[in-house]
C-alpha positions in Angstrom: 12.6 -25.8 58.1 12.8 -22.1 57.0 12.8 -22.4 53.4 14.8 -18.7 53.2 17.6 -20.5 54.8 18.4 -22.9 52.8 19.0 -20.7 49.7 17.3 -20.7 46.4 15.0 -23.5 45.5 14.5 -25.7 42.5 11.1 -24.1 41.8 12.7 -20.2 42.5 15.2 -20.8 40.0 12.9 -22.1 37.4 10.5 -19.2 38.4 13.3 -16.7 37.5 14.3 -18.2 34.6 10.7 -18.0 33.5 10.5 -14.3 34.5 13.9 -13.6 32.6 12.8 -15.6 29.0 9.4 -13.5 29.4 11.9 -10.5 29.6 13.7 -11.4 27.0 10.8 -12.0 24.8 9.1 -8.9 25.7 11.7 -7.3 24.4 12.3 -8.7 21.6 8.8 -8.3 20.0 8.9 -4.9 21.2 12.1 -3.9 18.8 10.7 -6.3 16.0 7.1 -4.4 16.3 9.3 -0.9 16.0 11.1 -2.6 13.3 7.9 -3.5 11.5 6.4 -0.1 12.1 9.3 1.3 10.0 9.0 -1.6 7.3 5.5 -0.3 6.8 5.7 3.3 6.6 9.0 2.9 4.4 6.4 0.6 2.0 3.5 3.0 2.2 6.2 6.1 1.0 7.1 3.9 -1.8 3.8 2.9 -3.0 2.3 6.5 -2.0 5.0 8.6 -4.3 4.6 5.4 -7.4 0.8 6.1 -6.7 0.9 9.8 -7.5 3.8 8.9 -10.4 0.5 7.0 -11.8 -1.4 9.9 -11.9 1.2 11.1 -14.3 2.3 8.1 -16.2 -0.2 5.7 -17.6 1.7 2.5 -17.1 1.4 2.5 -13.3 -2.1 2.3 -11.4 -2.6 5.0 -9.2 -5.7 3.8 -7.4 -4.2 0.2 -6.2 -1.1 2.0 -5.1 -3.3 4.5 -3.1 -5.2 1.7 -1.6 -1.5 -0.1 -0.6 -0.1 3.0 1.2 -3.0 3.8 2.9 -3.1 0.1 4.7 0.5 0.1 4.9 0.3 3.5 6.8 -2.8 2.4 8.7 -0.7 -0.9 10.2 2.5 1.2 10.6 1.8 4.8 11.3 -1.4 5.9 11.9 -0.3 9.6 11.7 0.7 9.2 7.8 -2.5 7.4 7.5 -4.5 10.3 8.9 -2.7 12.7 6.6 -3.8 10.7 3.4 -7.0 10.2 4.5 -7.3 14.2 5.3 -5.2 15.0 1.7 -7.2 17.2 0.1 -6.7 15.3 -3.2 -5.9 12.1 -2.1 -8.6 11.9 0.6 -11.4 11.7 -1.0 -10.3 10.0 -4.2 -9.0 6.7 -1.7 -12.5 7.0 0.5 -14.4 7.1 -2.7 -12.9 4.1 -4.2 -13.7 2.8 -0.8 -17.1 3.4 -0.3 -18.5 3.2 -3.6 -16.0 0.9 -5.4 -16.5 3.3 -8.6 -13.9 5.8 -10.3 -15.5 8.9 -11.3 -16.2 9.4 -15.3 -13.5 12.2 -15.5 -10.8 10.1 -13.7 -11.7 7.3 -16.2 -11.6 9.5 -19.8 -8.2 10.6 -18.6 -6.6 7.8 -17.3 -7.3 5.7 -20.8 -6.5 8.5 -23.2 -3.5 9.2 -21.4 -2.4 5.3 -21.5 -3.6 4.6 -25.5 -1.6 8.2 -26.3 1.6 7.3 -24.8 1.7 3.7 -25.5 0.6 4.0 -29.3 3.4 6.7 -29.5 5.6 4.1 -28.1 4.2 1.2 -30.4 4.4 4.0 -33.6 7.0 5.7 -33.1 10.1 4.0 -30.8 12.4 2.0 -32.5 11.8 -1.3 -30.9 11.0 -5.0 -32.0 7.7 -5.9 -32.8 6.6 -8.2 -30.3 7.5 -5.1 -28.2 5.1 -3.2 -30.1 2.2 -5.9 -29.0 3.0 -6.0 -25.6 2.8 -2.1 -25.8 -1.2 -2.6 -27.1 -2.1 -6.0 -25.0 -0.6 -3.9 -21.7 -3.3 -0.9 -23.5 -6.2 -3.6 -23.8 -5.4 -4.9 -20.5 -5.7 -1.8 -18.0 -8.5 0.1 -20.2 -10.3 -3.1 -19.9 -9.4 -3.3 -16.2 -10.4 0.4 -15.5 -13.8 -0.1 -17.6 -14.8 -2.7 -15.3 -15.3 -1.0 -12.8 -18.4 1.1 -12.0 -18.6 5.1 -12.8 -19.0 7.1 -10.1 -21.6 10.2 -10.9 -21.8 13.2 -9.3 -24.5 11.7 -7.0 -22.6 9.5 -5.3 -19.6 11.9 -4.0 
């Protein structure tokens, strides 16, 4: 028997409805990849502009927030990431911490005299409770002790 006579089979239907799921799934991983790629870069804006607020305020670290962007914008648009990477501040200051795992002396003398100056202020000088006033020094201890721990880059090593 001709098998295009007899209509649609049991096996062409199951085909099609194979075809049409892979479709459908196609599709939907292509507009929740888009979706993620927008998720990212949103993320990587966020913690790129709080990075460079951390070059201004001591409380928030610059170079982890850097390092976030930068693999946010590398996973979900590589054209942002190309542009930090390229910055001609932000570039080299993200590669370096890369390469070398080392912050550069200079970087390190301002970073803790900026944080003890504006925290001991705030500890002296705001009107606050005391165990306020230690949180302000442990958070002080903390991060100078975090940013001493790592090694100093020298001029060598750029």
């Amino acid at each position: 028997q001709d098998h295009a006579l007899l209509g649609p089979q049991k096996s062409d239907i199951f085909m099609m409805s194979d075809f049409l799921f892979y479709m459908y799934l196609t599709k939907i991983f292509t507009i929740f990849a888009a979706s993620m790629n927008i998720l990212l870069t949103i993320l990587g804006l966020i913690s790129l502009g709080l990075g460079i607020l951390g070059a201004f305020l001591p409380v928030l670290p610059t170079t982890p927030l850097l390092l976030l962007a930068a693999a946010l914008f590398l996973r979900g648009n590589r054209r942002l990431y190309d542009w930090l990477m390229n910055h001609p501040k932000l570039g080299p200051y993200i590669s370096n911490f890369l390469k070398h795992k080392a912050i550069p002396l200079r970087v390190k003398v301002i970073a803790i005299s900026t944080l003890w100056i504006t925290l001991l202020y705030c500890a002296i000088f705001l009107d606050v409770h005391m165990i306020l006033r230690l949180c302000f020094l442990a958070i002080a201890t903390g991060v100078t002790i975090h940013i001493l721990s790592y090694k100093t880059l020298d001029g060598k090593d750029k």
